[in-house]
PDB file of N, CA, C and O in Angstrom:
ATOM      1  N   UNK A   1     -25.797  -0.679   0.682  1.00  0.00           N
ATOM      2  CA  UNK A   1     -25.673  -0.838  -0.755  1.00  0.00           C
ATOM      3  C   UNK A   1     -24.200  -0.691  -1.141  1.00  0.00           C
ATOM      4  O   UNK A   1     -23.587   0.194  -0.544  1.00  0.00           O
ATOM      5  N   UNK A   2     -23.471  -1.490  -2.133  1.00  0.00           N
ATOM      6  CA  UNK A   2     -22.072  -1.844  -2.254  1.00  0.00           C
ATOM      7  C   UNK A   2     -21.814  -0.556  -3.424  1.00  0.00           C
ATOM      8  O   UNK A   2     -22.928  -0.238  -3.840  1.00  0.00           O
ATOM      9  N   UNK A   3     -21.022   0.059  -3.911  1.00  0.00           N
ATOM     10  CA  UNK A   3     -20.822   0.502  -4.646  1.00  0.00           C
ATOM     11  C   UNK A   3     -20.201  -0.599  -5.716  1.00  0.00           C
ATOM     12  O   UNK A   3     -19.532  -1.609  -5.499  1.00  0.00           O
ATOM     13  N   UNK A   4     -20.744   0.062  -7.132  1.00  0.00           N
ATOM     14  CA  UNK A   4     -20.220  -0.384  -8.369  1.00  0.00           C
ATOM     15  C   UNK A   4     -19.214   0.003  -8.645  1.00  0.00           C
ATOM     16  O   UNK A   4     -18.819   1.083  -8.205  1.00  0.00           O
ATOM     17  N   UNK A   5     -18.297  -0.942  -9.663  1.00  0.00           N
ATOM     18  CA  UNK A   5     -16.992  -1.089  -9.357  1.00  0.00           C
ATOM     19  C   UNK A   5     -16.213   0.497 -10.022  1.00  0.00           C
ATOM     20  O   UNK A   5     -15.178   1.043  -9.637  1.00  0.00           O
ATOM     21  N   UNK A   6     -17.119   0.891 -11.068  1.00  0.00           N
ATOM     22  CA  UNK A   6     -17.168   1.940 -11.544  1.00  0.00           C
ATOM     23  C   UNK A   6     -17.613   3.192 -10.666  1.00  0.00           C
ATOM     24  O   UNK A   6     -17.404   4.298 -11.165  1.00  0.00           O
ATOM     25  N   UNK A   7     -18.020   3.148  -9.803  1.00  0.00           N
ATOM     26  CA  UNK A   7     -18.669   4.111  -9.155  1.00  0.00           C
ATOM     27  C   UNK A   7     -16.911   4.203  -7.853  1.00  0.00           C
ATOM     28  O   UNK A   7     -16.080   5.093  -7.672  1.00  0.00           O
ATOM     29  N   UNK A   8     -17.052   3.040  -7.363  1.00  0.00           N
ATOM     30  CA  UNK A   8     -15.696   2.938  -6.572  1.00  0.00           C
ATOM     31  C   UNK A   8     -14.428   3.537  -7.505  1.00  0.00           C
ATOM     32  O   UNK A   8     -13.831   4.463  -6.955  1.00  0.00           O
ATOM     33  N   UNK A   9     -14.094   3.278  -8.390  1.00  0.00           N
ATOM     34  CA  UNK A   9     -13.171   3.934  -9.303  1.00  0.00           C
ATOM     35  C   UNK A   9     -13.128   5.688  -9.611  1.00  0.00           C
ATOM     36  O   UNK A   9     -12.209   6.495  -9.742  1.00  0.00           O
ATOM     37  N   UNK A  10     -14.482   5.774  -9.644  1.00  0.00           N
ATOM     38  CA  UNK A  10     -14.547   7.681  -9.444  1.00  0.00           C
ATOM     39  C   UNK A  10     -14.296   7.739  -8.350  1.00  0.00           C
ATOM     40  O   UNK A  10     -13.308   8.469  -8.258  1.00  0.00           O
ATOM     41  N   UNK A  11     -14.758   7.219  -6.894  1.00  0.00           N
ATOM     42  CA  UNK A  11     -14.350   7.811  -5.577  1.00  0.00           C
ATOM     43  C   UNK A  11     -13.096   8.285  -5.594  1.00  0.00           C
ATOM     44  O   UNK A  11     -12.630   9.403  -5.375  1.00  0.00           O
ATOM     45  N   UNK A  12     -12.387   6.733  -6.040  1.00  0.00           N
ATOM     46  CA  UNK A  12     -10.932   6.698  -5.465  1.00  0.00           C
ATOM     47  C   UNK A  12      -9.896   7.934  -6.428  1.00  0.00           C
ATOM     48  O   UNK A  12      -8.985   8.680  -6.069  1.00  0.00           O
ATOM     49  N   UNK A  13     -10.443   7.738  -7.535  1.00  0.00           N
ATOM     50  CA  UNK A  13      -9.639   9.152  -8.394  1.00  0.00           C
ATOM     51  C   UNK A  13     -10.166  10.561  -7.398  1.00  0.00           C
ATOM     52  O   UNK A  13      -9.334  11.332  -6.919  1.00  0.00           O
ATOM     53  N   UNK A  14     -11.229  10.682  -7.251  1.00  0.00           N
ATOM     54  CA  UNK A  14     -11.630  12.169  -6.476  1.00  0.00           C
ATOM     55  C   UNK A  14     -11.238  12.190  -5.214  1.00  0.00           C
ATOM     56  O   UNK A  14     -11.361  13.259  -4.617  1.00  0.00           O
ATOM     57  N   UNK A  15     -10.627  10.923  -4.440  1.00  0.00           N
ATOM     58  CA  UNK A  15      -9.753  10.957  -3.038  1.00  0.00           C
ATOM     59  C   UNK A  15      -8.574  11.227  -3.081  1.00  0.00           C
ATOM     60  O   UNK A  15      -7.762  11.568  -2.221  1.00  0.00           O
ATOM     61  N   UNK A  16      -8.509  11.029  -4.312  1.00  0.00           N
ATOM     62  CA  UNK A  16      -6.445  10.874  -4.754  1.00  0.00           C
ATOM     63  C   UNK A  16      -5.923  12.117  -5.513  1.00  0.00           C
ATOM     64  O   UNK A  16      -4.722  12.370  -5.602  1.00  0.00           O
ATOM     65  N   UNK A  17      -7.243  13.141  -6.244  1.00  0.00           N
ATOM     66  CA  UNK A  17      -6.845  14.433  -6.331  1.00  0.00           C
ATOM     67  C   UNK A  17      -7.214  15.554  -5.814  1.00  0.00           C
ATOM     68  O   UNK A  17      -6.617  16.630  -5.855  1.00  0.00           O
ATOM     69  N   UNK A  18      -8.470  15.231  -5.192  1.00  0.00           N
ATOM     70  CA  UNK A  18      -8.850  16.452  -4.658  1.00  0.00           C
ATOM     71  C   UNK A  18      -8.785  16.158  -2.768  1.00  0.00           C
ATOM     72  O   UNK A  18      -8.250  16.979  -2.024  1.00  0.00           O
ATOM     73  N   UNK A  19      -9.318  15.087  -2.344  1.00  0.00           N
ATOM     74  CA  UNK A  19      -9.065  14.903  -0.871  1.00  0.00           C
ATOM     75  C   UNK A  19      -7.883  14.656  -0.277  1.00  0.00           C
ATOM     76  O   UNK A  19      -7.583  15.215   0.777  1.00  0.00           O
ATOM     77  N   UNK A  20      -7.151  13.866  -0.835  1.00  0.00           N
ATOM     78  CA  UNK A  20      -5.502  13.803  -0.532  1.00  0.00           C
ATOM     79  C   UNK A  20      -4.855  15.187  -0.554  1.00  0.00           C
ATOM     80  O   UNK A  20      -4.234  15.449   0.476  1.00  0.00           O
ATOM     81  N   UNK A  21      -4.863  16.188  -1.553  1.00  0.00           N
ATOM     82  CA  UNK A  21      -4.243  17.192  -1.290  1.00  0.00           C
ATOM     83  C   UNK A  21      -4.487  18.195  -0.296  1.00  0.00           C
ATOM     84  O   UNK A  21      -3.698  18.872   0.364  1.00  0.00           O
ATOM     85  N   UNK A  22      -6.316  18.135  -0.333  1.00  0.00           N
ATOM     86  CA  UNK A  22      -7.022  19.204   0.700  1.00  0.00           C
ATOM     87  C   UNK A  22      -6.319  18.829   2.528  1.00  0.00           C
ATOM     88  O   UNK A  22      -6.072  19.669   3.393  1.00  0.00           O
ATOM     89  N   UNK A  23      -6.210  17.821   2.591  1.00  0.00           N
ATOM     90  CA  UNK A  23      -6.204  16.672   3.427  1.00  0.00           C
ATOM     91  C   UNK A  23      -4.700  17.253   4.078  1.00  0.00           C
ATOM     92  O   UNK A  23      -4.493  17.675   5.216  1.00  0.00           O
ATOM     93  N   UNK A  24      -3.922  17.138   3.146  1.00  0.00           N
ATOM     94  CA  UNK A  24      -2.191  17.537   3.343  1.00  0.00           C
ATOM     95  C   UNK A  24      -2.465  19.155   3.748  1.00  0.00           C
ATOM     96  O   UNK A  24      -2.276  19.270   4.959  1.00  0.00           O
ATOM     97  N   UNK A  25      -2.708  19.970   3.359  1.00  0.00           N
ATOM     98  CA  UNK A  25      -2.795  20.928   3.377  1.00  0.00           C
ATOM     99  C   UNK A  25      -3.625  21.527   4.734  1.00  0.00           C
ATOM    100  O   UNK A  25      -3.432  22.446   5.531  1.00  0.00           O
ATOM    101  N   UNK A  26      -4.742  20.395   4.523  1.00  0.00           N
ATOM    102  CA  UNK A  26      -4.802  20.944   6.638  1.00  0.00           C
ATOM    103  C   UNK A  26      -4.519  20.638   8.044  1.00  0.00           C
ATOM    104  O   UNK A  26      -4.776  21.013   9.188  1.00  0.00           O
ATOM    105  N   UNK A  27      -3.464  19.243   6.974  1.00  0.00           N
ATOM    106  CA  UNK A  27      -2.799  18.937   8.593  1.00  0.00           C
ATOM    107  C   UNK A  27      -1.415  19.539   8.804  1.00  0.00           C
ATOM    108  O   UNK A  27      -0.764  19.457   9.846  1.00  0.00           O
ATOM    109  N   UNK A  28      -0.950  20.321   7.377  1.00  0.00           N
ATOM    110  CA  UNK A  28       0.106  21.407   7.934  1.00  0.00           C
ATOM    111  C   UNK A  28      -0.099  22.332   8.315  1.00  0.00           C
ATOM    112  O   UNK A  28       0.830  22.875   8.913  1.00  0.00           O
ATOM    113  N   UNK A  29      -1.406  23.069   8.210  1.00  0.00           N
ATOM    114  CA  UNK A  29      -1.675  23.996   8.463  1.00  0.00           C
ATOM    115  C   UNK A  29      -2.039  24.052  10.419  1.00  0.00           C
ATOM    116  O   UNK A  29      -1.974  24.949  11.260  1.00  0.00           O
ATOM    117  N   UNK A  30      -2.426  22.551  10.458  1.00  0.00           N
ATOM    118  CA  UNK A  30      -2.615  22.099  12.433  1.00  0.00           C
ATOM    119  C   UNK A  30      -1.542  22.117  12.926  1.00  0.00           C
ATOM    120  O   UNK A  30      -1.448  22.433  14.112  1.00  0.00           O
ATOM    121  N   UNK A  31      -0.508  21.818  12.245  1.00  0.00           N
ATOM    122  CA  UNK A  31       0.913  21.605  12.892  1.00  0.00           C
ATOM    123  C   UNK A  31       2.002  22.974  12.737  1.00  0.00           C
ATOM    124  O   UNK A  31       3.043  23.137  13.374  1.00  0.00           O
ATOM    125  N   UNK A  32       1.419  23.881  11.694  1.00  0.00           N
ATOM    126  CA  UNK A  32       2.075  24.893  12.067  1.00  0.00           C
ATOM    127  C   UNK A  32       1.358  25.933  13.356  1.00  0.00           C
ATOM    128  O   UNK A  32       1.969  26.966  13.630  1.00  0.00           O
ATOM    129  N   UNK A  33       0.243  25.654  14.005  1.00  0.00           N
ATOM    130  CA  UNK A  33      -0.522  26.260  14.867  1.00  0.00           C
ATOM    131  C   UNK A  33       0.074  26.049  15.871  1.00  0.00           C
ATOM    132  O   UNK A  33      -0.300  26.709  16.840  1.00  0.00           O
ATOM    133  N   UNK A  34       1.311  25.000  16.099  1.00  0.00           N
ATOM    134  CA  UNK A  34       1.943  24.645  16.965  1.00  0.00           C
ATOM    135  C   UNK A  34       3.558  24.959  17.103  1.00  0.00           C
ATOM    136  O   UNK A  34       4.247  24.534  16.176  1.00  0.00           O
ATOM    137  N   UNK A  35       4.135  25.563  18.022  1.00  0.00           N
ATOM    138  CA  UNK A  35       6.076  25.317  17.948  1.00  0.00           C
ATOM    139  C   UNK A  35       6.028  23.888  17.483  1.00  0.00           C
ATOM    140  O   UNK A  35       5.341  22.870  17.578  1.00  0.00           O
ATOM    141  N   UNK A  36       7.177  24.378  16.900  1.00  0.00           N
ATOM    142  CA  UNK A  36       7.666  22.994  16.097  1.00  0.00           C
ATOM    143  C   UNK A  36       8.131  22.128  17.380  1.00  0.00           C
ATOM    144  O   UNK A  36       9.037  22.486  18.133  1.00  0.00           O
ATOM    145  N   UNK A  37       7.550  21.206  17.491  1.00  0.00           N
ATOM    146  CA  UNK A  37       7.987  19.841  18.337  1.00  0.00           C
ATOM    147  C   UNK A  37       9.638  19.653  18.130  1.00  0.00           C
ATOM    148  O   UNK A  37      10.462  20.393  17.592  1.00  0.00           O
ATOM    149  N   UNK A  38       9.794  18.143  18.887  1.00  0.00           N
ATOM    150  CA  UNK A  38      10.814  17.597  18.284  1.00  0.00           C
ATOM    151  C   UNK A  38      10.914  16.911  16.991  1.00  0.00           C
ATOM    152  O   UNK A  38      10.049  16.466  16.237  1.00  0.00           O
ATOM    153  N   UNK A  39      11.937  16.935  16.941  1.00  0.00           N
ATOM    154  CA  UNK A  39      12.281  16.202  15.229  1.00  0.00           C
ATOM    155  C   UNK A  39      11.571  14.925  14.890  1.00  0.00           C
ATOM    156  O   UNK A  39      10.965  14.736  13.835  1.00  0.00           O
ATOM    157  N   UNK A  40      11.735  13.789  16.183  1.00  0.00           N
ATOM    158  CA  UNK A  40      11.047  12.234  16.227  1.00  0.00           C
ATOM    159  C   UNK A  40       9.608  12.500  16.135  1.00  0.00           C
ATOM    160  O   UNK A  40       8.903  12.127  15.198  1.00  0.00           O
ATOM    161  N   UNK A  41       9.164  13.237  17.269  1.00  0.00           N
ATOM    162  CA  UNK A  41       7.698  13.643  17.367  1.00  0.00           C
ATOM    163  C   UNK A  41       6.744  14.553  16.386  1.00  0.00           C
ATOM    164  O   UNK A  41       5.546  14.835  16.399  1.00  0.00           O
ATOM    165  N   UNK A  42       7.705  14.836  15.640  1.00  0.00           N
ATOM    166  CA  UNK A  42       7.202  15.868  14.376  1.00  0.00           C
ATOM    167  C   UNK A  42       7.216  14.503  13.374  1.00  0.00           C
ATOM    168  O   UNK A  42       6.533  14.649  12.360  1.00  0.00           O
ATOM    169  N   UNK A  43       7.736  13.506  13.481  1.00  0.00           N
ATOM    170  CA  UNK A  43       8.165  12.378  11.826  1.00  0.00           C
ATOM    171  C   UNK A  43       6.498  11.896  12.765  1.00  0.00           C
ATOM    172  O   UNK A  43       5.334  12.051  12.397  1.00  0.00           O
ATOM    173  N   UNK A  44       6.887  11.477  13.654  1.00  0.00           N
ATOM    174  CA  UNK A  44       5.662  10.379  14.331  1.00  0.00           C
ATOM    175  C   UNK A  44       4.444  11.013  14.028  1.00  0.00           C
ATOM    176  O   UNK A  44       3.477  10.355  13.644  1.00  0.00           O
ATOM    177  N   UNK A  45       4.408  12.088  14.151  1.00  0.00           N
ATOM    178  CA  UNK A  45       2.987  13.090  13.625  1.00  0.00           C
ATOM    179  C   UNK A  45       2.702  12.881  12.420  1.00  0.00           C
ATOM    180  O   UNK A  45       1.639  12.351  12.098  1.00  0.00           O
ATOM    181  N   UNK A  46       3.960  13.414  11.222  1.00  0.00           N
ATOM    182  CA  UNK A  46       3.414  13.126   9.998  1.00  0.00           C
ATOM    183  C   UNK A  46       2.884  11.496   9.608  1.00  0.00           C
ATOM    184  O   UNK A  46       1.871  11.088   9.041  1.00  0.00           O
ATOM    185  N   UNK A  47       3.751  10.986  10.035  1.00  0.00           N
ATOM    186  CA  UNK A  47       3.553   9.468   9.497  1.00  0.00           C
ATOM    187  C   UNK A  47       2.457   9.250   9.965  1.00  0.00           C
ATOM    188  O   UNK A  47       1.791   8.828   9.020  1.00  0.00           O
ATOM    189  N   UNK A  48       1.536   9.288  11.303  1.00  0.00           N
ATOM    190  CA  UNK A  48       0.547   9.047  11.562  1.00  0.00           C
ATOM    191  C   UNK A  48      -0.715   9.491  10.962  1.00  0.00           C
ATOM    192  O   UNK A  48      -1.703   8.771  10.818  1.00  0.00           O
ATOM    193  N   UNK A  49      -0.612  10.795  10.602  1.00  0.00           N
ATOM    194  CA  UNK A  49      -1.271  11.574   9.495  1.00  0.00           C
ATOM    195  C   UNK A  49      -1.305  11.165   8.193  1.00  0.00           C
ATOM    196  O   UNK A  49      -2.220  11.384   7.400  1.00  0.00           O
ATOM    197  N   UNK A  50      -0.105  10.455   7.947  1.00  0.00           N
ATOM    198  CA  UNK A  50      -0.188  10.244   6.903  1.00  0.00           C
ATOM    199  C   UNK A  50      -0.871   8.515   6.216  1.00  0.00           C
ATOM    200  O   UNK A  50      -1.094   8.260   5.032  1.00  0.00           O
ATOM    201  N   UNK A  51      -1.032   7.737   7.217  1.00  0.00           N
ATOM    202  CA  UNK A  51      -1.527   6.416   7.647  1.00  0.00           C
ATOM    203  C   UNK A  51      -3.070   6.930   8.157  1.00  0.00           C
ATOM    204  O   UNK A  51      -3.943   6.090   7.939  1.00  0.00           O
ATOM    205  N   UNK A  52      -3.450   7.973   8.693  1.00  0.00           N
ATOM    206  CA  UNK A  52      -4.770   7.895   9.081  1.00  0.00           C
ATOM    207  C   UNK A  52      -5.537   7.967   7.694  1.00  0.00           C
ATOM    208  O   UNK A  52      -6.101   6.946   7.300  1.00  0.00           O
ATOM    209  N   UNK A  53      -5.583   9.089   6.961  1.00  0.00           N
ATOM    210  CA  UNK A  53      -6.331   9.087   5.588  1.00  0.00           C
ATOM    211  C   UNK A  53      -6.518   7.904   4.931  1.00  0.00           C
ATOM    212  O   UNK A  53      -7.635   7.486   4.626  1.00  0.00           O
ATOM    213  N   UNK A  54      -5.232   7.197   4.634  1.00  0.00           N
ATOM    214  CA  UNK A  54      -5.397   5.979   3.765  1.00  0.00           C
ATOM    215  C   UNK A  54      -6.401   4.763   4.502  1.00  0.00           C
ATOM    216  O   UNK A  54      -7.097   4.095   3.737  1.00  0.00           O
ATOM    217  N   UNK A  55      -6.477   4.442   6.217  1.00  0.00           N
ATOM    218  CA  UNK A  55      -6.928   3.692   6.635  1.00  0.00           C
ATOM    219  C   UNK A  55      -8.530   3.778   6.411  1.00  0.00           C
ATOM    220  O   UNK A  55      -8.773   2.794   5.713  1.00  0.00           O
ATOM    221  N   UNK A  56      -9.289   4.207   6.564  1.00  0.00           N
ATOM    222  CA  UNK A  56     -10.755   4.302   6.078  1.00  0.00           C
ATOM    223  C   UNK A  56     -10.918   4.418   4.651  1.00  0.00           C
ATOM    224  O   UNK A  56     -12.012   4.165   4.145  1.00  0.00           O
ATOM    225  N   UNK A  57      -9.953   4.768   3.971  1.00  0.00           N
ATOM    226  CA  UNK A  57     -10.418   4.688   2.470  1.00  0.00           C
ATOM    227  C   UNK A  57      -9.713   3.226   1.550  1.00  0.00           C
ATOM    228  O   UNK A  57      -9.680   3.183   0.320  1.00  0.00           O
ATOM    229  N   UNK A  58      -9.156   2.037   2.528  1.00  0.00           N
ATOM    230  CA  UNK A  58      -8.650   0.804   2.244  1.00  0.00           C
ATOM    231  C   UNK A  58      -9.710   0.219   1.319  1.00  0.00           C
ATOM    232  O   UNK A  58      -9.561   0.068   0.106  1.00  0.00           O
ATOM    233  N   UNK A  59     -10.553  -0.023   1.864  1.00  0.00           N
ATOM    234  CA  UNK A  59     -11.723  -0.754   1.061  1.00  0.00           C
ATOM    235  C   UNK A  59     -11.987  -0.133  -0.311  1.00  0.00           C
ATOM    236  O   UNK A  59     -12.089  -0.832  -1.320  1.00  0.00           O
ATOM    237  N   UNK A  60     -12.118   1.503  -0.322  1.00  0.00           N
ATOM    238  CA  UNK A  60     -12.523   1.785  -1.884  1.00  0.00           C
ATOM    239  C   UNK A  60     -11.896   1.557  -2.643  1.00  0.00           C
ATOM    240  O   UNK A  60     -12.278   1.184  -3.752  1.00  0.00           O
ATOM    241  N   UNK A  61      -9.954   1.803  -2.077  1.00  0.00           N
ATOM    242  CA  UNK A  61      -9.168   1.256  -3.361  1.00  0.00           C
ATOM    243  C   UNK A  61      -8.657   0.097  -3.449  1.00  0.00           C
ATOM    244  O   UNK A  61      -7.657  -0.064  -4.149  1.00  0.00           O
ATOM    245  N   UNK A  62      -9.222  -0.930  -2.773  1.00  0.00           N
ATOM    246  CA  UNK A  62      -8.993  -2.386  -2.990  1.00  0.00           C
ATOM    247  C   UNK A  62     -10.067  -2.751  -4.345  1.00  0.00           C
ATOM    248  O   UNK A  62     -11.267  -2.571  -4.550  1.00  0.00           O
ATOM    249  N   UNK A  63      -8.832  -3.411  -5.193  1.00  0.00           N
ATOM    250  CA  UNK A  63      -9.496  -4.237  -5.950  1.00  0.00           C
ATOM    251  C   UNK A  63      -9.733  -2.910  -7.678  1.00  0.00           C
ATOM    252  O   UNK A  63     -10.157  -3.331  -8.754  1.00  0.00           O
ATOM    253  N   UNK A  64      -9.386  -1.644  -7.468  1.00  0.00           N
ATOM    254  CA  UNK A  64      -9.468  -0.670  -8.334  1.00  0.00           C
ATOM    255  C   UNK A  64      -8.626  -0.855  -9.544  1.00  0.00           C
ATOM    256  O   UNK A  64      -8.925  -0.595 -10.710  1.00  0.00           O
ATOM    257  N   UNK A  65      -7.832  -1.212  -9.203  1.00  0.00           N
ATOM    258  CA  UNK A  65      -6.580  -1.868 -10.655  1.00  0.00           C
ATOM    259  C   UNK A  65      -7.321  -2.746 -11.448  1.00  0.00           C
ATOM    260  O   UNK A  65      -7.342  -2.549 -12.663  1.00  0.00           O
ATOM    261  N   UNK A  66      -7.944  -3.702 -10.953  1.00  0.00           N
ATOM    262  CA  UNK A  66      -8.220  -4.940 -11.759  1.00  0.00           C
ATOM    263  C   UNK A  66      -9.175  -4.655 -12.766  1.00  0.00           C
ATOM    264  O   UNK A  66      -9.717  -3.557 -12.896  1.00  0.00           O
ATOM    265  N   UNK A  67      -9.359  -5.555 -13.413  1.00  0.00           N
ATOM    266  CA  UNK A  67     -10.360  -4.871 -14.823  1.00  0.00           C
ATOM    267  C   UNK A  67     -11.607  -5.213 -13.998  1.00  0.00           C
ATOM    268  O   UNK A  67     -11.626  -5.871 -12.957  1.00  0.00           O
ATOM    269  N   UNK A  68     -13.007  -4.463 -14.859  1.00  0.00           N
ATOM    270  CA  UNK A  68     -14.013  -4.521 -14.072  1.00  0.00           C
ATOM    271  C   UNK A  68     -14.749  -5.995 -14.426  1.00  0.00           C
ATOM    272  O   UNK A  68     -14.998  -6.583 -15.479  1.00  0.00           O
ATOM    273  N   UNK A  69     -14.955  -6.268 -13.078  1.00  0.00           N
ATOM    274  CA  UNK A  69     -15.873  -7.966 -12.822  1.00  0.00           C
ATOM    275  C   UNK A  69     -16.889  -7.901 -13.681  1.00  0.00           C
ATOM    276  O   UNK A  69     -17.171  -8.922 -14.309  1.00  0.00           O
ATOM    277  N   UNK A  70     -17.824  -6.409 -13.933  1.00  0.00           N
ATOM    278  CA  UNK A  70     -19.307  -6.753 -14.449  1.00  0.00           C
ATOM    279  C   UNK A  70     -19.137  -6.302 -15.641  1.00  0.00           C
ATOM    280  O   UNK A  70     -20.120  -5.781 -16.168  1.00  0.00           O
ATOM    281  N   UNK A  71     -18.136  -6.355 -16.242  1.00  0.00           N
ATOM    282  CA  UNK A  71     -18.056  -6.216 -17.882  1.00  0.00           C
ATOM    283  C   UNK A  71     -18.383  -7.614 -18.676  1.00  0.00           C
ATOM    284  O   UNK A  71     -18.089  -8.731 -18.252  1.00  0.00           O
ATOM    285  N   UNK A  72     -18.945  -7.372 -19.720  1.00  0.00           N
ATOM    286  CA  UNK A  72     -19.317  -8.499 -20.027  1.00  0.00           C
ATOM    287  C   UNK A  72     -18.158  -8.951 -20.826  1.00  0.00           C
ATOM    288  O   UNK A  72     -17.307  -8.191 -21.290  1.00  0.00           O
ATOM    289  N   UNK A  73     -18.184 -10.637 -20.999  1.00  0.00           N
ATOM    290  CA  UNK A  73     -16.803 -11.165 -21.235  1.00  0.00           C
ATOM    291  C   UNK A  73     -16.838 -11.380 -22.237  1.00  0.00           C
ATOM    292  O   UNK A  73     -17.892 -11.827 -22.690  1.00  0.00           O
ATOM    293  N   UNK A  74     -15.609 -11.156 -23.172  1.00  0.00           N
ATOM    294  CA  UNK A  74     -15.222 -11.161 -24.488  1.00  0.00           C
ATOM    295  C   UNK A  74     -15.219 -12.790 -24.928  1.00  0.00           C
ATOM    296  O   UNK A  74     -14.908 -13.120 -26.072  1.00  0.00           O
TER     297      UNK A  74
END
């Protein structure tokens, strides 16, 4: 079942304030469990971390800007 475009629009606000931050917050908390790496290998970590979250949640915020399709037309 597809989500409504409205229903996709709450996800993506409740990914973008409450899971995005929770999200940051426990992958510093994995990486301070560790000596600090090197400098390259510490960027390559974040950036990868920081590309994993957004990749599974591509689809919900595609298409979230646009006005909604099932509104009826003026």
């Amino acid at each position: 079942m597809a989500l409504s475009w409205k229903a996709r629009r709450r996800w993506a606000l409740f990914a973008l304030v409450v899971a995005l931050p929770l999200y940051i917050v426990v992958a510093m908390n994995i990486m301070m469990l560790f000596e600090r790496p090197p400098f390259l290998l510490e960027l390559f970590i974040y950036v990868a971390l920081g590309l994993l979250w957004a990749l599974p949640l591509k689809r919900l915020f595609k298409g979230i800007s646009q006005p909604d399709p099932d509104a009826p037309k003026e």
